[in-house]
Backbone as ProteinMPNN parsed JSONL, in Angstrom:
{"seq_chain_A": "XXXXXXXXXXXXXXXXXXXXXXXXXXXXXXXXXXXXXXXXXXXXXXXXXXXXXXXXXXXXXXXXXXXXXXXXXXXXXXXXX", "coords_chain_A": {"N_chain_A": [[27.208, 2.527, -8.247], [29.785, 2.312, -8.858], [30.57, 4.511, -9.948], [30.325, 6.172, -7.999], [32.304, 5.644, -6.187], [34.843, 5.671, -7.57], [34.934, 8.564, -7.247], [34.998, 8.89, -4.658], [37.574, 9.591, -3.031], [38.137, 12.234, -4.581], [38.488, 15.86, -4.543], [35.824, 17.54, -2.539], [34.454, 19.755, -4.011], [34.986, 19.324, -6.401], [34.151, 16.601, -7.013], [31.469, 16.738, -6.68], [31.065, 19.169, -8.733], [31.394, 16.935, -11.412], [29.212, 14.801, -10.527], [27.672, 16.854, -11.159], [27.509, 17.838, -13.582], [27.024, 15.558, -14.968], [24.38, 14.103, -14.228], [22.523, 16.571, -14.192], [20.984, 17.297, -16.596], [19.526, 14.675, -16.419], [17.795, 14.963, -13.935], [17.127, 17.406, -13.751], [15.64, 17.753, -16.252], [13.308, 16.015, -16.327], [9.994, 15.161, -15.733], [8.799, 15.401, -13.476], [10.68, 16.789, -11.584], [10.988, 19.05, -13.3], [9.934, 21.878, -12.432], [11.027, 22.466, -10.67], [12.957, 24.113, -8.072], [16.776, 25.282, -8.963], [18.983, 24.549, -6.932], [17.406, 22.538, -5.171], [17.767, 20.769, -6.951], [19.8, 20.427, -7.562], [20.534, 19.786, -4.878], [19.319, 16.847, -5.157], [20.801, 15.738, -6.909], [23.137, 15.457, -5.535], [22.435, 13.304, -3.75], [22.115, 11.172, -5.221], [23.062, 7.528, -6.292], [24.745, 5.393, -8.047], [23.55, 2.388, -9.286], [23.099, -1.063, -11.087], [21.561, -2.596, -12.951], [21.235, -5.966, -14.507], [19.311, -7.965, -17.186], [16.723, -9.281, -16.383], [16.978, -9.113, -13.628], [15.033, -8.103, -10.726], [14.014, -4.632, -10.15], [11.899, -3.824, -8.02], [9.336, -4.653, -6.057], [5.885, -6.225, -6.486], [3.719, -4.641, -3.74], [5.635, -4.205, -2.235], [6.794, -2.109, -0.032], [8.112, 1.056, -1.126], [11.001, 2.787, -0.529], [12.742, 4.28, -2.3], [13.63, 6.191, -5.455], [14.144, 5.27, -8.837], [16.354, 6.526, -11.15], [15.998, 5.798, -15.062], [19.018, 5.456, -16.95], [19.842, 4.633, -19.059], [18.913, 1.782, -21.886], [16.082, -0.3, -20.11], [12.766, -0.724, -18.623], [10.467, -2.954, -17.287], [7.643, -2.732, -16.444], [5.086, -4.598, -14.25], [1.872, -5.65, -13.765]], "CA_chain_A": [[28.104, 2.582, -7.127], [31.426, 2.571, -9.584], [30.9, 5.966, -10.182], [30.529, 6.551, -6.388], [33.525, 5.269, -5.239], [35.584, 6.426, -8.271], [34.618, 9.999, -6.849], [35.17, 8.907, -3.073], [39.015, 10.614, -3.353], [38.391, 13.417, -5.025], [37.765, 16.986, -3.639], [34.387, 18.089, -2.366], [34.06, 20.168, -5.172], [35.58, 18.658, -8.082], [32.899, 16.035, -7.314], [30.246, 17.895, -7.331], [30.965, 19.602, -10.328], [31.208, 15.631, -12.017], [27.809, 15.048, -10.164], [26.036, 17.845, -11.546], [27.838, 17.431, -15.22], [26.923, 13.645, -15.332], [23.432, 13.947, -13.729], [21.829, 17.622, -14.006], [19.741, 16.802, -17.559], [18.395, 13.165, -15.975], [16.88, 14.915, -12.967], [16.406, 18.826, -14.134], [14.905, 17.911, -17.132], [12.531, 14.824, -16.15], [8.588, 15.752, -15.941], [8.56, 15.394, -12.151], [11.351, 18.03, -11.16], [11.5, 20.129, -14.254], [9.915, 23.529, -12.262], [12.011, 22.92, -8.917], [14.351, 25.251, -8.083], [17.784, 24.544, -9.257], [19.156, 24.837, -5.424], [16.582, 21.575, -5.256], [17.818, 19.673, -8.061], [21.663, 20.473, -6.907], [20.74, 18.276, -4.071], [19.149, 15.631, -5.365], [22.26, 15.335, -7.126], [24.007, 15.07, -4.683], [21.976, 12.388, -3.191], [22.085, 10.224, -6.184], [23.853, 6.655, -6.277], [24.534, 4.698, -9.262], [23.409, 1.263, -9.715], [23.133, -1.161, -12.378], [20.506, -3.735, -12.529], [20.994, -6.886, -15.696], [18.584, -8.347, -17.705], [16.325, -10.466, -15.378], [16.749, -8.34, -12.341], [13.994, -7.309, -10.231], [13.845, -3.362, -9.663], [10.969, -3.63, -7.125], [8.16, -6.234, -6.334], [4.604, -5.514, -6.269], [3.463, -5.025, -2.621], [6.764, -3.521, -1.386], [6.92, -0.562, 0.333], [9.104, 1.855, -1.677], [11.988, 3.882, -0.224], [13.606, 5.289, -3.107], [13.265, 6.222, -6.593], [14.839, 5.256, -9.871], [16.311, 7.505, -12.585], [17.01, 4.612, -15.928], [19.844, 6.229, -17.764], [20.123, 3.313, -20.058], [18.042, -0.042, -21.203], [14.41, -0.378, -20.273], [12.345, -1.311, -17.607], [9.206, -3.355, -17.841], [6.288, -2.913, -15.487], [4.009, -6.044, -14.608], [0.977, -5.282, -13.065]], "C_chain_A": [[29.547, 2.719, -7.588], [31.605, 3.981, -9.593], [31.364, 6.689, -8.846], [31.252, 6.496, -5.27], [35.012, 5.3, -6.067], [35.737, 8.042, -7.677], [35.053, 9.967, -5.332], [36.241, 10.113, -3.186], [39.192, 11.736, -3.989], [37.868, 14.437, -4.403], [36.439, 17.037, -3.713], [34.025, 18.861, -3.773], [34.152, 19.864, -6.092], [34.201, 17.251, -8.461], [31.976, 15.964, -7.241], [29.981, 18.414, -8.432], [30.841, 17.813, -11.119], [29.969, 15.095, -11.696], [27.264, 15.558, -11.332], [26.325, 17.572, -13.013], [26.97, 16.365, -15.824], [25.049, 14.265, -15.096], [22.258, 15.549, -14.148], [20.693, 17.606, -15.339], [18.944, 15.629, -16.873], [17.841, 13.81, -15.332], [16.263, 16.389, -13.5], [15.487, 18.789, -15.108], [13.48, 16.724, -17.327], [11.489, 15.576, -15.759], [8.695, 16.415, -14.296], [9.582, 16.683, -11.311], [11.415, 19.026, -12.14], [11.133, 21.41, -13.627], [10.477, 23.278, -10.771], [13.049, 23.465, -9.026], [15.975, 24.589, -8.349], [18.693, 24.004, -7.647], [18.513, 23.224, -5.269], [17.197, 20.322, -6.018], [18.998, 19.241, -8.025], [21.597, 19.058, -5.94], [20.222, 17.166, -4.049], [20.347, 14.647, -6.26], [23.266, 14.749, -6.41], [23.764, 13.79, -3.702], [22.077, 10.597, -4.144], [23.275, 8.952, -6.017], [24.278, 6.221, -7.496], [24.658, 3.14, -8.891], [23.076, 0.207, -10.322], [22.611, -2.536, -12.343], [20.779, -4.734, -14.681], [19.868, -7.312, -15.781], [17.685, -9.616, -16.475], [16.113, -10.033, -14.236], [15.723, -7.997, -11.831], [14.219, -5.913, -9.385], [13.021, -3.25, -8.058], [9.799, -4.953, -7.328], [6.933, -5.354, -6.222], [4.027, -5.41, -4.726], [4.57, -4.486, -1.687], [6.742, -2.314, -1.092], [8.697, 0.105, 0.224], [9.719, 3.07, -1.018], [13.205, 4.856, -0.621], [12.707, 5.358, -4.638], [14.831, 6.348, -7.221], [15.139, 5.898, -11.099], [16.642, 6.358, -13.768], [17.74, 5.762, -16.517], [19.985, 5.391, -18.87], [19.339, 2.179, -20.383], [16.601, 0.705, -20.962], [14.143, -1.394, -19.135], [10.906, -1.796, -17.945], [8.251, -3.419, -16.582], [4.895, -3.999, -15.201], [3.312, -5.638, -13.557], [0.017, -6.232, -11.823]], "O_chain_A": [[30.417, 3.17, -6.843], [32.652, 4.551, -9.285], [32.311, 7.444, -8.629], [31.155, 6.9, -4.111], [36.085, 5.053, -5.517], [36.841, 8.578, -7.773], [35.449, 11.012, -4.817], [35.939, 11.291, -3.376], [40.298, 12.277, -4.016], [36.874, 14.246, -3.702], [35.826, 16.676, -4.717], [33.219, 18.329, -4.535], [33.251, 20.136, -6.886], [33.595, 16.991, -9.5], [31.38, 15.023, -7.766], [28.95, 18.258, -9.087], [29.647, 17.656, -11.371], [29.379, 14.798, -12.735], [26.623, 15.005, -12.225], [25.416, 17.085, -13.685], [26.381, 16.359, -16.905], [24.6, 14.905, -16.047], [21.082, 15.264, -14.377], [19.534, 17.911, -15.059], [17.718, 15.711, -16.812], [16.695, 13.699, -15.768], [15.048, 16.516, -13.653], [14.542, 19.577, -15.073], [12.799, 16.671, -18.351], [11.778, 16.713, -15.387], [8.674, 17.611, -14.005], [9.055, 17.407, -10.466], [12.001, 20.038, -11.757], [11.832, 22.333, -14.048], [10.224, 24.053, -9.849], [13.927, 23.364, -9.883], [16.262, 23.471, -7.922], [18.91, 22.795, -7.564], [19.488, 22.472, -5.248], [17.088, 19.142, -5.687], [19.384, 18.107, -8.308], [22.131, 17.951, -6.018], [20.463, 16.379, -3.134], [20.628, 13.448, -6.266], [24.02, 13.804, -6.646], [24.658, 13.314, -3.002], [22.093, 9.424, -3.77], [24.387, 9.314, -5.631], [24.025, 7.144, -8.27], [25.643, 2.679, -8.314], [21.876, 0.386, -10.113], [23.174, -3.472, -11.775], [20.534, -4.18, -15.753], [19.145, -7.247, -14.787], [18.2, -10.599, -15.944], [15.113, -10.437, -13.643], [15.13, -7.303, -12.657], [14.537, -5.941, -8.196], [13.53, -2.661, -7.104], [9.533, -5.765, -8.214], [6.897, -4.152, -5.959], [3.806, -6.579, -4.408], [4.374, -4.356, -0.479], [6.665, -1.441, -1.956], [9.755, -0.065, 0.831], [9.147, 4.157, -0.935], [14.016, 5.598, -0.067], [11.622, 4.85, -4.921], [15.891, 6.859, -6.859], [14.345, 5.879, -12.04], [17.717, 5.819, -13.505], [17.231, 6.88, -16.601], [20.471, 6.032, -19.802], [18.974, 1.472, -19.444], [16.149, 1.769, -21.386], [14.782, -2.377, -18.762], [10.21, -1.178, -18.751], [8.332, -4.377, -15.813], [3.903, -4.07, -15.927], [3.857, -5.287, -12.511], [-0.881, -5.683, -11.185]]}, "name": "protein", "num_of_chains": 1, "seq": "XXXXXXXXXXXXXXXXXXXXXXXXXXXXXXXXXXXXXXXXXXXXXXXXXXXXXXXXXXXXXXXXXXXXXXXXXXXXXXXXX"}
């Protein structure tokens, strides 16, 4: 969300281009979008938040019904079954 409100004030385009800079390897090149059209991948970009979970945090619980998805850019996530 720092990133996301660092960017509030700046032009439509300028942060876009910083978007797609920052972000266009995490999502273009990840298994799950790698053959979607770039047009596609633009706007998931553009949809993207940033937020930043510490050690201990819970991502998601088991049993929750999921309404987003997580890109990690950093760190490690552990899955308990």
């Amino acid at each position: 969300q720092a990133c996301s409100e660092a960017f509030a004030d700046l032009p439509p385009q300028l942060r876009f281009e910083l978007q797609l800079h920052m972000y266009l390897d995490l999502v273009g090149k990840s298994d799950l979008f790698r053959k979607t059209r770039p047009r596609v991948v633009r706007q998931i970009i553009m949809q993207l938040e940033d937020i930043i979970f510490l050690p201990g945090d819970w991502v998601a619980r088991s049993g929750e019904i999921g309404d987003c998805m997580y890109f990690i850019v950093r760190g490690r996530c552990t899955v308990f079954a």
